[in-house]
C-alpha positions in Angstrom: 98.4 150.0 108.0 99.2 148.2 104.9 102.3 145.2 105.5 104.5 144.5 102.6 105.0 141.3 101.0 108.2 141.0 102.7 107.5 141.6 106.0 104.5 139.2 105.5 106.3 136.4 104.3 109.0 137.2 107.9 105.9 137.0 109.6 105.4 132.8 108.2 108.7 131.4 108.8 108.3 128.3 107.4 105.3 128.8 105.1 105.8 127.7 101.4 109.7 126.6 102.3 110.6 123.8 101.7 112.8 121.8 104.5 116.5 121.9 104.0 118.7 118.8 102.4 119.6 118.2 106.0 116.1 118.1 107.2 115.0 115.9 104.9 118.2 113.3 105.6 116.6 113.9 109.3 113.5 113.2 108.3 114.4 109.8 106.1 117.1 108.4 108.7 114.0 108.9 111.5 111.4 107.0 109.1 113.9 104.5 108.5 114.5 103.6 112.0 110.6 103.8 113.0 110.3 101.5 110.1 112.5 99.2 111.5 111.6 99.5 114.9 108.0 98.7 114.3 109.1 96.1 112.4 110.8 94.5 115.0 108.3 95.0 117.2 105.4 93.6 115.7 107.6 90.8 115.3 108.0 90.6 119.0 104.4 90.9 119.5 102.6 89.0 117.3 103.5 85.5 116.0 100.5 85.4 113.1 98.3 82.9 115.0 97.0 83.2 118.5 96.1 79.8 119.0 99.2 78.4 118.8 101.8 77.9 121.5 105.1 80.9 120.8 107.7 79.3 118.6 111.2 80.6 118.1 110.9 82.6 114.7 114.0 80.7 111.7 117.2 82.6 111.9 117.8 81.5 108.4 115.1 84.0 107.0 114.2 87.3 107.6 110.5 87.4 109.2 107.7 87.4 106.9 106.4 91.0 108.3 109.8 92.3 107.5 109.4 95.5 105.3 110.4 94.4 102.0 111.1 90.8 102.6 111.8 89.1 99.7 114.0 91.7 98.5 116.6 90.6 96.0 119.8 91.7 97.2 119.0 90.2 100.6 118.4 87.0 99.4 121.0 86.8 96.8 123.4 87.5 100.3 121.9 85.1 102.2 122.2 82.6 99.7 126.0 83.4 99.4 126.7 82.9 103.3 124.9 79.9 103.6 127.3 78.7 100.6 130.4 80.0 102.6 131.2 77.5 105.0 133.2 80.9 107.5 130.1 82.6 107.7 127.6 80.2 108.1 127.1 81.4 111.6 126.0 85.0 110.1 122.6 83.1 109.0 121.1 83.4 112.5 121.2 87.3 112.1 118.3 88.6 110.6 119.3 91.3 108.1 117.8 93.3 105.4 120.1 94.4 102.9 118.8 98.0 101.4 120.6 100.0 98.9 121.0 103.6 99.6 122.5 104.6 96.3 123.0 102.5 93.1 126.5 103.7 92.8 129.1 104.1 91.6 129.8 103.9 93.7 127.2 101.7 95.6 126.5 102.8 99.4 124.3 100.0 100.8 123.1 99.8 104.6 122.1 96.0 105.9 119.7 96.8 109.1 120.4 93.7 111.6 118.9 92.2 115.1 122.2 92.9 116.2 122.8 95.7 119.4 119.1 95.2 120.6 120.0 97.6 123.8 121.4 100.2 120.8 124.5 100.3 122.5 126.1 101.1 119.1 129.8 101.6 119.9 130.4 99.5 122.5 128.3 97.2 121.9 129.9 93.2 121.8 127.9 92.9 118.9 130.2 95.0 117.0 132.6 92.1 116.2 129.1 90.4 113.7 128.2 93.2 112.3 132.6 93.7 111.5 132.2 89.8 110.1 128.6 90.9 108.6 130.3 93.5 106.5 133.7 91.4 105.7 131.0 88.9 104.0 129.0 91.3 102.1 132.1 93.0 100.7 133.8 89.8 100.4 130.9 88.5 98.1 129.8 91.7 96.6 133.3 93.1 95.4 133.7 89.2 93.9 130.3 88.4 92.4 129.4 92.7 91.1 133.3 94.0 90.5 132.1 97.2 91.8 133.2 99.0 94.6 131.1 101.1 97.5 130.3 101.4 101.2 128.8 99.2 103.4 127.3 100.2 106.7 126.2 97.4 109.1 123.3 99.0 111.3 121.2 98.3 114.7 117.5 98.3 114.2 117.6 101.8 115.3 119.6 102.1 111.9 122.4 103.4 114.2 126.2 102.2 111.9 127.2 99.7 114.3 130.3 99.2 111.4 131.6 100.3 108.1 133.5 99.2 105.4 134.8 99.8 101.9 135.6 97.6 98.9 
């Protein structure tokens, strides 16, 4: 009994297809919050030096295991608020400003320390990550005359807040 081509390729579901647009968002929102969450957690877990006695890591600075520390557009922000005397008190977040699409227009996501429990919604941390994203559209809308969408996450990457400019 000889099976067509057709009825062979029924048989494979998933052989030779590629995954679906949605899928692949799947897949690159899950990357992106193992990615952070590792991050965080080797963080937690390791301070780079056994010997020494556990020091409280500088709010002012993203940690130096942070995946792509040193990044441009996150320094360049952090730089601005520690210039603005109303958001000073945004330094002690750690943040890592990532852009999701160059634009226009420009849709960036800034992955915070904030809702550790990932309590997202209800979270009392939304009221940062709403003065977090004021900031960043505050600066950016100034300093790039652009416009976009910024999305303030937990390190789950779960949108904590979101705002336009």
């Amino acid at each position: 009994m000889k099976l067509s081509a057709q009825n062979d390729s029924a048989a494979l579901p998933d052989a030779g297809r590629r995954p679906s647009h949605s899928n692949r968002r799947q897949l690159l929102g899950l990357s992106a919050a193992a990615t952070a969450l590792f991050a965080t957690a080797a963080v937690a877990c390791s301070n780079g030096n056994d010997d020494a006695p556990d020091a409280a890591p500088s709010a002012s600075a993203p940690a130096s295991n942070w995946p792509g520390n040193g990044d441009p557009a996150t320094e360049e922000f952090r730089k601005h608020l520690a210039q603005d005397e109303a958001a000073k008190d945004l330094l002690a977040i750690s943040m890592h400003v990532i852009t999701e699409q160059a634009g226009p227009p420009a849709s960036i996501r800034i992955i915070t320390n904030l809702d550790r429990e990932l309590r997202d919604s209800d979270s009392p941390d939304v009221p940062k990550a709403e003065k977090v994203a004021k900031a960043f559209v505050d600066w950016h809308s100034r300093e790039y005359n652009d416009h976009g969408t910024v999305k303030i996450s937990n390190p789950a990457t779960e949108t904590l807040t979101t705002r336009s400019w």
